[in-house]
C-alpha positions in Angstrom: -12.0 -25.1 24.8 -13.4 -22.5 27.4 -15.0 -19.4 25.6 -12.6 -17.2 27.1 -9.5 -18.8 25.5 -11.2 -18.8 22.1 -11.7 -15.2 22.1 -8.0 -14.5 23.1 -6.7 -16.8 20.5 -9.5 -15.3 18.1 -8.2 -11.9 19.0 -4.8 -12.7 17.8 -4.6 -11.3 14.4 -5.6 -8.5 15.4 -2.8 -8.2 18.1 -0.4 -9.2 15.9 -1.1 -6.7 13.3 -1.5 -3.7 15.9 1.8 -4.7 17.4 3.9 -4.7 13.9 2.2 -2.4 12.5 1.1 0.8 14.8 3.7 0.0 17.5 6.5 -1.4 16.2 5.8 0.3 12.7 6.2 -1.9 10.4 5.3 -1.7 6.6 1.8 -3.3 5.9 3.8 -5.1 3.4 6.1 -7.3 6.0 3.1 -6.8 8.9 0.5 -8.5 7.0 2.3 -11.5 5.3 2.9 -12.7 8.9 -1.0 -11.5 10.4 -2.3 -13.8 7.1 0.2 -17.0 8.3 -1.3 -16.6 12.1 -4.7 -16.6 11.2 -4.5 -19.8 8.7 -2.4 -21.0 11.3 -5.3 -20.4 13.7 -8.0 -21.6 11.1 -6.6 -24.8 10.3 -5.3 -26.5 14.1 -7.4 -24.5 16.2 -11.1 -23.8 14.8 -10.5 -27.0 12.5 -11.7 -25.0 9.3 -11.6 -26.9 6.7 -8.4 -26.5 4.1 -11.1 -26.1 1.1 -12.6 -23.3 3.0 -9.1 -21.5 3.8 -8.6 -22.2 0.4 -11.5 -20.2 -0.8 -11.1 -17.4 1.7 -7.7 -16.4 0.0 -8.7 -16.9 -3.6 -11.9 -14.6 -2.3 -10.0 -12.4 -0.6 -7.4 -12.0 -3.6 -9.9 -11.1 -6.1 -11.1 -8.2 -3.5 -7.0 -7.3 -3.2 -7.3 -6.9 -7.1 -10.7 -4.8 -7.1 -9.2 -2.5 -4.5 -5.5 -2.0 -6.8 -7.8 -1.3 -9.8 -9.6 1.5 -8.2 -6.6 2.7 -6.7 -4.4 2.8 -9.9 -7.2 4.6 -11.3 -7.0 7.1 -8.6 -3.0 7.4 -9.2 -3.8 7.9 -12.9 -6.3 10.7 -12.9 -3.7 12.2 -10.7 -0.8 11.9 -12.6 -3.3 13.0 -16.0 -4.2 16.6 -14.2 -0.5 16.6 -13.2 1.0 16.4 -16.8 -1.8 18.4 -17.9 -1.4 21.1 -15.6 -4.9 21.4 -14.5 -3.7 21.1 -10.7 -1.9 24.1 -10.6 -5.2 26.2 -11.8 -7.2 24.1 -8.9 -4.8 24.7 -6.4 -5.0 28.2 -7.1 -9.3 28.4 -7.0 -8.7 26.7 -3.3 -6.6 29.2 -2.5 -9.4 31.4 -4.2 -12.3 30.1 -1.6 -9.7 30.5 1.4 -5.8 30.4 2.2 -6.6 28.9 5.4 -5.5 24.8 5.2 -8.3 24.2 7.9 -11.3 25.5 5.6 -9.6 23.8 2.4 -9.9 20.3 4.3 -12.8 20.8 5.6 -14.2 21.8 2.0 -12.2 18.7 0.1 -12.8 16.3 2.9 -15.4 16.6 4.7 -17.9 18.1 1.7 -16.5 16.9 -1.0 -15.3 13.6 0.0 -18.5 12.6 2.0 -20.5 13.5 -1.7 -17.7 10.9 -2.9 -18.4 8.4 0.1 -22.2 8.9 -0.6 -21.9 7.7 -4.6 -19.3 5.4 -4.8 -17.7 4.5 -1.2 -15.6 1.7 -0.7 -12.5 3.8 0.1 -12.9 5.7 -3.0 -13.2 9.6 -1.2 -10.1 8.9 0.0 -8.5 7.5 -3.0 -10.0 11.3 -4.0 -9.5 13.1 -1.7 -5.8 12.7 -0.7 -4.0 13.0 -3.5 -6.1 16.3 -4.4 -5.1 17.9 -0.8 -1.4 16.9 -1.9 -2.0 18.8 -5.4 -3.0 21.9 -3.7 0.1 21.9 -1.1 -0.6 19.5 1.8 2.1 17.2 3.4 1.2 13.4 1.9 0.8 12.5 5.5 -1.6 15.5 6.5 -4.3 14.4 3.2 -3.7 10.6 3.9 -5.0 11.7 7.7 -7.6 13.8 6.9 -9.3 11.8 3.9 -9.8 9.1 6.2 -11.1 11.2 9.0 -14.0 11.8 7.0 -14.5 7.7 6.4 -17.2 8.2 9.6 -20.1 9.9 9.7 -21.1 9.9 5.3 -20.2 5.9 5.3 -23.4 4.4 6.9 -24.9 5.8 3.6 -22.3 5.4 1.7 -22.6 3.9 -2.2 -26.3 4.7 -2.7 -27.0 3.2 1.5 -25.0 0.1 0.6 -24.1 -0.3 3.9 -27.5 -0.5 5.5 -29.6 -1.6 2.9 -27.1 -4.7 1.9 -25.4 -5.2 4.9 -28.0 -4.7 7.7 -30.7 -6.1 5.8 -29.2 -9.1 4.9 -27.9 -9.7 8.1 -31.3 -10.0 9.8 -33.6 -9.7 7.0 -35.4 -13.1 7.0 -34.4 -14.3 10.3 -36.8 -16.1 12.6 -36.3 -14.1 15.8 -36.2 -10.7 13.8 -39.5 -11.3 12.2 -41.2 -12.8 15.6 -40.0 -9.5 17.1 -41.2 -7.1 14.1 -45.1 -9.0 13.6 -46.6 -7.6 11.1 -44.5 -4.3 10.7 -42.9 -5.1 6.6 -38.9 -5.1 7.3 -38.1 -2.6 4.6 -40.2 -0.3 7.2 -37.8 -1.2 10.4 -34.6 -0.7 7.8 -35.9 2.9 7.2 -36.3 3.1 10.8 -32.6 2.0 11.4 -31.4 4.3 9.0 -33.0 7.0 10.2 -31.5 6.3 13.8 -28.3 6.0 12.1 -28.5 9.3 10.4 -29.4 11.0 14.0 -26.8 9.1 15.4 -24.3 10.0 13.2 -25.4 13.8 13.6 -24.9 13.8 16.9 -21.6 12.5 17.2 -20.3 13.7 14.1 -21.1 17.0 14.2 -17.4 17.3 16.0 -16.1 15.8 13.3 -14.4 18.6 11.0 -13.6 20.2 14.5 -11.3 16.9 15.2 -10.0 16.9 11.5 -8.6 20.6 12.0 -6.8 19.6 15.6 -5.3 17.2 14.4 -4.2 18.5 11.3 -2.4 20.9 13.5 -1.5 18.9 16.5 1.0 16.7 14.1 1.6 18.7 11.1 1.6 22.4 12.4 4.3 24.5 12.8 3.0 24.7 16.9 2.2 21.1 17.4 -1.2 22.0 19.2 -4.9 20.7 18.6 -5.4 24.4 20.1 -4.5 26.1 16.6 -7.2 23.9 14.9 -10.1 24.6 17.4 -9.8 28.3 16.3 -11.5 27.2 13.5 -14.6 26.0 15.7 -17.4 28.9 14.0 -16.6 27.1 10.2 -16.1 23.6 11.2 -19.4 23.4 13.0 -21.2 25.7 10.3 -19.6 22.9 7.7 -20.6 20.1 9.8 -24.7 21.6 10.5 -24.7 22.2 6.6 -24.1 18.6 5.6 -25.7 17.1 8.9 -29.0 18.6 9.0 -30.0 18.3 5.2 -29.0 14.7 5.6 -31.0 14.0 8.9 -33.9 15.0 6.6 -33.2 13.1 3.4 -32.7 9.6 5.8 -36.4 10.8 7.2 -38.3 11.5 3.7 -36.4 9.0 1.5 -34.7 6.8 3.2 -31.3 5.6 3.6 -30.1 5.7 -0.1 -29.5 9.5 -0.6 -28.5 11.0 3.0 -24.9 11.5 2.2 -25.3 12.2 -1.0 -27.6 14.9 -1.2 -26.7 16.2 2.4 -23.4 16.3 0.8 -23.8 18.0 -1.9 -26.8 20.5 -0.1 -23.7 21.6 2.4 -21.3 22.1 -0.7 -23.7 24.6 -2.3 -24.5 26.5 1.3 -20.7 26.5 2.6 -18.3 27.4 -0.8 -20.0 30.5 -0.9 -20.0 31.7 2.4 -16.4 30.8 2.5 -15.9 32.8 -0.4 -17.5 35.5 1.3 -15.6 35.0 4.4 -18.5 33.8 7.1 -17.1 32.0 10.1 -13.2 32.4 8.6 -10.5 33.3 11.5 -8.9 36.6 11.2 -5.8 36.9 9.4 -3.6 36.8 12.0 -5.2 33.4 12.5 -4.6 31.4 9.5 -3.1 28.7 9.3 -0.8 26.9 6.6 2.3 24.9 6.8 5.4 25.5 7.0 7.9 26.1 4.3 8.8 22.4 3.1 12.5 22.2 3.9 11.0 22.3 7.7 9.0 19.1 6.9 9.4 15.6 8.7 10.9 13.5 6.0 8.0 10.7 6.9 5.3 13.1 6.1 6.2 12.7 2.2 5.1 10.9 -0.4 6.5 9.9 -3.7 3.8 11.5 -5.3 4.8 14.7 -3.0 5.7 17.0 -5.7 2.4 16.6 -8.0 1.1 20.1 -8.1 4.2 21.4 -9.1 3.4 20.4 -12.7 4.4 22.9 -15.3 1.6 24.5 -16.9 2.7 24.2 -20.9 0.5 26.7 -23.6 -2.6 29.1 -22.1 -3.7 29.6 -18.7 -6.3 26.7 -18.0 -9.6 27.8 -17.3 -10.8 26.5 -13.7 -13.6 25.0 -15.6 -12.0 22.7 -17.7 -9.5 21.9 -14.7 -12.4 20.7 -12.7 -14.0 18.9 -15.7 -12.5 15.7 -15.0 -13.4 15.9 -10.9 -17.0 17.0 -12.0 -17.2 14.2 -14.5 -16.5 12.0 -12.0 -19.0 12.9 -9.4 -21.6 12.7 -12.4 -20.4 9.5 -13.4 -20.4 8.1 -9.9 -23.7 8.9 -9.4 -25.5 8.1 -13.0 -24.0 4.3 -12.7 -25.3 3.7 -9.2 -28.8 5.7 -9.6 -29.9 4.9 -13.8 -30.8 1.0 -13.2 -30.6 0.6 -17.1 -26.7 1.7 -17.3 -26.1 -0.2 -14.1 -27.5 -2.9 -15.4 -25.6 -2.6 -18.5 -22.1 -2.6 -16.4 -23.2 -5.1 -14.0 -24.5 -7.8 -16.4 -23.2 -11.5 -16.1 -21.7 -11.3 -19.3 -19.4 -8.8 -18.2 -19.0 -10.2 -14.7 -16.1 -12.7 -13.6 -17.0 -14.8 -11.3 -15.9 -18.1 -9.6 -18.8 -20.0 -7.4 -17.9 -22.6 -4.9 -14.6 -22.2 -5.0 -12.7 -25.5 -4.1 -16.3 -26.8 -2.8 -15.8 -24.8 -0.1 -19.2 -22.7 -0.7 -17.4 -19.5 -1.3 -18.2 -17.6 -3.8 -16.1 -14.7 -5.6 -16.8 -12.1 -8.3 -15.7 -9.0 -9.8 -17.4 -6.1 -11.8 -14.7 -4.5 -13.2 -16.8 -1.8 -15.6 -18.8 -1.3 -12.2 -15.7 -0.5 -10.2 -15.0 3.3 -9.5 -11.4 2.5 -11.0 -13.1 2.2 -14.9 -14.7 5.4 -13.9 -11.3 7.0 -13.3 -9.5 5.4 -16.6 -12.7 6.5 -18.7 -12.3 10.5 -17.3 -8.5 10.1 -17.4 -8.4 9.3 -21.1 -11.7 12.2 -21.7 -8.7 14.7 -19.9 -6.1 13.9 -22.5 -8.5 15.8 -25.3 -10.3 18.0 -23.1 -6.8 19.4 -21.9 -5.5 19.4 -25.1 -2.5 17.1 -23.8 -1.7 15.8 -27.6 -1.5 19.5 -29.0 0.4 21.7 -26.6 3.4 19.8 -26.9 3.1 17.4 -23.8 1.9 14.4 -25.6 4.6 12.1 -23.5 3.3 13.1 -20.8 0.1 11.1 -20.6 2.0 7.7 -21.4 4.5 9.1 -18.7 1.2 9.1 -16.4 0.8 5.7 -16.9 4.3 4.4 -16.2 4.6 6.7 -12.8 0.5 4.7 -11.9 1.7 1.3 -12.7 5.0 1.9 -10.8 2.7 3.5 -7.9 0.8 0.5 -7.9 3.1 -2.3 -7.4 3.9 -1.0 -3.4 0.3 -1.2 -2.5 0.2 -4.3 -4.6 2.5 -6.3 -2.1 0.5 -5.1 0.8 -3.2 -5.7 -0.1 -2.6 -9.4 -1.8 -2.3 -10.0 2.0 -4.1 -8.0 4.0 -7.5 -9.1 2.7 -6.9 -12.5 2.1 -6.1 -13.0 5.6 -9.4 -10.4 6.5 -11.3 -13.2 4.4 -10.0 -16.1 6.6 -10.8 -14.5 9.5 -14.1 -14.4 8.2 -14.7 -17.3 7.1 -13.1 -19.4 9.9 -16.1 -21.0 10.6 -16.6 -25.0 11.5 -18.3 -27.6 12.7 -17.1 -27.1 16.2 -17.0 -23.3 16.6 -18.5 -20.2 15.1 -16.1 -17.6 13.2 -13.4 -15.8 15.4 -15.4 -12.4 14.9 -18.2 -14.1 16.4 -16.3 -15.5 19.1 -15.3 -11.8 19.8 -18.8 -10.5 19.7 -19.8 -13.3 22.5 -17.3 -13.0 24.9 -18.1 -9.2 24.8 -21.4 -9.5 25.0 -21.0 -12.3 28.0 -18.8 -9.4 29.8 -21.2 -6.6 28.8 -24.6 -7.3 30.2 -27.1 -4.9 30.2 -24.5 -1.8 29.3 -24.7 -3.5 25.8 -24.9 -0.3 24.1 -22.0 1.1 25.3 -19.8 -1.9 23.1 -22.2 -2.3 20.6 -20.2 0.6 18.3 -17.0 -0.9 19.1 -17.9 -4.4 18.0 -19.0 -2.9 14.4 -16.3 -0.5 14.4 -14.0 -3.9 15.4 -15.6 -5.7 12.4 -14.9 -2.8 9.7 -11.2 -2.4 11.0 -10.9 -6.6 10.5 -13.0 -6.5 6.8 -12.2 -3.2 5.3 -16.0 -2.6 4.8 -19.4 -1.4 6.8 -21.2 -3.3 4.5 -19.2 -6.1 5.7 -19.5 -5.7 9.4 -23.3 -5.3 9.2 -23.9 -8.2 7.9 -21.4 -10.3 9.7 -22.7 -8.2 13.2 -26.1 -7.2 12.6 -28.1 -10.2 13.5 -25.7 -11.1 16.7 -26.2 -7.3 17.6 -30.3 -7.6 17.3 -30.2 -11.0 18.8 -28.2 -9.4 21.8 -30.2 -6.4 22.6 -33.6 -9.4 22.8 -31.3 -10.8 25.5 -31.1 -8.1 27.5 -35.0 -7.3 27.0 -34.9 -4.7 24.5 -37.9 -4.8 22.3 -37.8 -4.5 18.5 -37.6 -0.8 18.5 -35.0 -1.1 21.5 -33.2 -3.7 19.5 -33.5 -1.4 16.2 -31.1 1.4 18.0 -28.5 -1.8 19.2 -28.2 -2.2 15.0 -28.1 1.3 14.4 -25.4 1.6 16.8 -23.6 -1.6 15.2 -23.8 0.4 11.6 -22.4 4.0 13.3 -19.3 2.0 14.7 -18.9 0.2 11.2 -18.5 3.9 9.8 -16.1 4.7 12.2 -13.6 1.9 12.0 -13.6 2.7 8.1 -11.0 5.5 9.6 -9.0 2.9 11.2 -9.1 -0.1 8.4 -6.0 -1.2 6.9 -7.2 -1.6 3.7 -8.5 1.8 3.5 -5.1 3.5 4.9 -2.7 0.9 2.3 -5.4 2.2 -0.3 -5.3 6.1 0.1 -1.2 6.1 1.2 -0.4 4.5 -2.3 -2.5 7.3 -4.3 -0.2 9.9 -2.8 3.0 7.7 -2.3 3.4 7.2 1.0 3.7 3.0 1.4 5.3 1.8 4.0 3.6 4.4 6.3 0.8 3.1 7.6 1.3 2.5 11.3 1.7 6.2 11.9 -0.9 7.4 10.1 -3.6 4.8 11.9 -1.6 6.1 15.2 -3.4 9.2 14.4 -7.1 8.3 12.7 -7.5 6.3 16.0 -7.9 9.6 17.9 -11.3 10.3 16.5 -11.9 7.0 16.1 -11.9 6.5 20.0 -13.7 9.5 20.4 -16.4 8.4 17.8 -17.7 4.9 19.0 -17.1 6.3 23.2 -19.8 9.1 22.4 -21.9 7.1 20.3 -21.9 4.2 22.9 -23.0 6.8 25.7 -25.6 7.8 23.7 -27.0 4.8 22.7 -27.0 4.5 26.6 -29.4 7.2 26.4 -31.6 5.9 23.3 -32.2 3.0 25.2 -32.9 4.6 28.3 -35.4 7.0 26.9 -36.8 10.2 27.7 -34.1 12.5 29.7 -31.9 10.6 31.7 -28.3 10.5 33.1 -26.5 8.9 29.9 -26.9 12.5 28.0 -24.9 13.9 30.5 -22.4 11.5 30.0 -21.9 11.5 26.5 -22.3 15.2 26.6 -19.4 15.9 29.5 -17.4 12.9 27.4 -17.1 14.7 24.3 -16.3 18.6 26.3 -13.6 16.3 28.3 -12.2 14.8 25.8 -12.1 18.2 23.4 -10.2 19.4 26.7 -7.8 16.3 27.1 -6.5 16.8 23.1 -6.8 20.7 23.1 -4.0 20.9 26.0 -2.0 18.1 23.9 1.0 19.9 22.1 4.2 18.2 20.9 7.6 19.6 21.4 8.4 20.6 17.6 11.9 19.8 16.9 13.1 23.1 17.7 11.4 23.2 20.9 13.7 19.9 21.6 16.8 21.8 19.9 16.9 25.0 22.6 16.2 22.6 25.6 18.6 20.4 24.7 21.0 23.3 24.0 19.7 24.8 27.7 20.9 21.5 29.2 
């Protein structure tokens, strides 16, 4: 079978999940059932894949379904804690504190906050933060679903400690023959550094726009004028927000690496852009400020079960916005002490306290899972510290907590039905493999790269951001893409520098299709109660999404081209067009449709 077949029947799954779920709108829960039949389908009677493989791929991808659903449920718990204890009225209130404006609350949450997240933990867990915070403080479930996964771009390349790089790029090429022909005697951990830092200036470049985009859109679809115009007013604090986490983290990738960028730069642009908000530097003008509207004016689809969450009764004293925050800050803390202290990571990663299942079925698959590693224990441990450090036993709202628990388990079961799917059949995809063909991704990645030619970087972010969107994970698109994208960019005569900014550029579009990825969008819709949702919320994350891997290609156009040349133009009169494009975008709001239609 021709190559060019292959890749369209290898591009299948993908079409069939984009169709029923973003067009058609299905519920991830009826979409992916029927995406997970096609690609065994596929598997088995087209690449031949063994049935002990497929076998494997499913048990695989069901113990990842299960590591996902405990961090999530943890997530839904903590939530449900600071709701019965009242602590999310009193954080609400120190948001509204720092700013009224909705644009610099996201921007703060999000973008600062949740990249710090991305940048100890990741794996969908800012979002899984993130959302159901911007809920507690007032924001349509739909509106902090959006925006948390906005963010999942520019902090994941570095996200959990530089999993993504320093797992998944460097065991995609590390040991390769070609890769360490091409390097001589330059050590690889030097030329992973060196990716990172591309990655890092990469990442600055494009995602400096980043926060800009979050605020348009949070107005374009969930404003009271349907415009990305109302966002952009907002430009002086987005762009201060986005230099203050950018910059520091540009420098941390160059001095230490690719372990702390997002992290540090992170937290560095929490400590410089809290204040100044709080003094009011770069904040529109009163007349300018933006919230939503009252909530009887809200679409029905932009709320969530979980809608009502910071409307918790406070019961006994006022809290004090210290000991409200205490379970957030424990968090962070605990986040980054069990990824950074090797002795209590070692401690929760141990074999004895490590299920795992090698060669499953014979099919060379291997599965584990860490559960006292997971940022889900994380979230139990500071949910049950909250139940004495708020006093929940003693002010007379000890039912409460167990009523938390009932409303997480109840949470869980929607996003239970969708992910026991959705990544099995990402692990079949993956692993479809055989004698007589190499995996469908792969296929993917050659057709493209037959069809590319020398304007390889231009697709070389949109096959990693392809690979996150199919496995959920950057980590997992390096290393499935990294040692086809190095092998490609020796094919077009890049050298290993050259071919360095082709991987770079494979690990920038893995971040990006994190924003897109249906296992991030199932996880972060169920911590706020909004299953069932799905295809409308990736109908808008694929706005910046587009924009993200288009500039980055262009300007790893210009990397490759070196010095000053024509492809920084490009990318540069790309991103002002498309700014342009969305900022003349507004909806008709359905009373705009009511007076024309009354016109008529």
């Amino acid at each position: 079978m021709g190559l060019g077949m292959l890749s369209f029947l290898a591009l299948t799954p993908i079409i069939v999940v984009f169709i029923f779920l973003v067009i058609l709108n299905w519920p991830a829960k009826r979409a992916m059932p029927l995406a997970l039949v096609v690609t065994v389908l596929l598997a088995l009677f087209v690449w031949g894949t063994e049935m002990a493989k497929v076998g494997g791929a499913i048990v695989h991808g069901i113990v990842s379904a299960l590591n996902i659903l405990f961090i999530v449920f943890g997530a839904i718990l903590l939530l449900n804690t600071l709701k019965e204890s009242g602590a999310l009225q009193t954080i609400r209130r120190g948001f509204t504190d720092i700013s009224p404006d909705r644009r610099v609350q996201a921007i703060i949450i999000a973008w600062l906050f949740g990249s710090f997240i991305e940048g100890a933990a990741g794996f969908g867990t800012p979002a899984a933060i993130a959302a159901p915070l911007l809920v507690a403080i007032g924001f349509p479930a739909m509106a902090a679903v959006v925006v948390a996964l906005i963010i999942q771009s520019t902090p994941v390349s570095f996200g959990a400690i530089g999993t993504p790089i320093l797992v998944g790029v460097n065991n995609g090429i590390g040991g390769q023959e070609n890769v360490m022909a091409a390097l001589g005697s330059q050590p690889l951990s030097e030329y992973i550094n060196f990716i990172g830092a591309q990655v890092a200036m990469i990442h600055g470049l494009v995602g400096v726009l980043v926060p800009l985009l979050m605020a348009g859109i949070l107005t374009r679809f969930f404003g009271k004028s349907r415009s990305f115009a109302e966002g952009f007013k907002v430009w002086k604090f987005a762009l201060f927000a986005a230099a203050a986490f950018i910059i520091p983290a540009n420098i941390v990738a160059n001095l230490l690496g690719p372990e702390f960028p997002s992290l540090l730069g992170a937290l560095i642009g929490l400590v410089i852009v809290v204040p100044a908000a709080k003094a009011g530097w770069f904040q529109p003008k009163a007349e300018d400020r933006f919230d939503f509207e009252e909530r009887s004016k809200w679409e029905p689809e932009w709320i969530g079960t979980l809608q009502d969450a910071s409307k918790a009764e406070i019961t006994g004293k006022s809290m004090n916005m210290v000991v409200a925050w205490f379970p957030y800050i424990l968090v962070a803390v605990l986040l980054v002490l069990t990824r950074t202290w090797d002795w209590l990571k070692g401690i929760l990663t141990n074999s004895n306290v490590t299920l795992a299942w090698n060669d499953i079925f014979g099919s060379g698959i291997n599965t584990s899972s860490q559960p006292f590693y997971l940022p889900g224990f994380i979230f139990i441990i500071v949910s049950l510290a909250t139940y004495f450090v708020h006093k929940m036993g003693s002010n007379g709202n000890s039912g409460g907590y167990a009523r938390a628990w009932k409303e997480s388990f109840g949470t869980l079961v929607g996003a239970a039905s969708a992910l026991l799917f959705a990544v099995p059949m990402v692990q079949v995809f993956i692993n479809s493999a055989s004698d007589q063909y190499a995996s469908m991704p792969l296929i993917l990645a050659d057709a493209t790269s037959n069809l590319a030619g020398e304007f390889w970087p231009l697709f070389a972010p949109i096959i990693g951001a392809l690979g996150a969107f199919i496995a959920g994970s950057n980590t997992v698109s390096n290393m499935m893409f990294s040692l086809f994208q190095f092998s490609t960019a020796e094919g077009i005569g890049l050298d290993a520098a050259g071919a360095g900014i082709i991987v770079s550029l494979q690990a920038v579009g893995g971040a990006a299709g994190n924003m897109i990825t249906v296992h991030n969008v199932v996880a972060a819709a169920a911590t706020v109660g909004l299953l069932g949702k799905e295809g409308l919320v990736i109908r808008k994350t694929i706005i910046p999404m587009v924009y993200y891997v288009g500039a980055a290609g262009l300007l790893g156009m210009a990397l490759v081209a070196g010095s000053f040349n024509f492809w920084y133009i490009a990318w540069i009169v790309f991103a002002a067009a498309f700014l342009a494009v969305i900022y003349k975008n507004k909806q008709k709001t359905p009373l705009d449709q009511q007076k024309k239609k009354s016109a008529v």
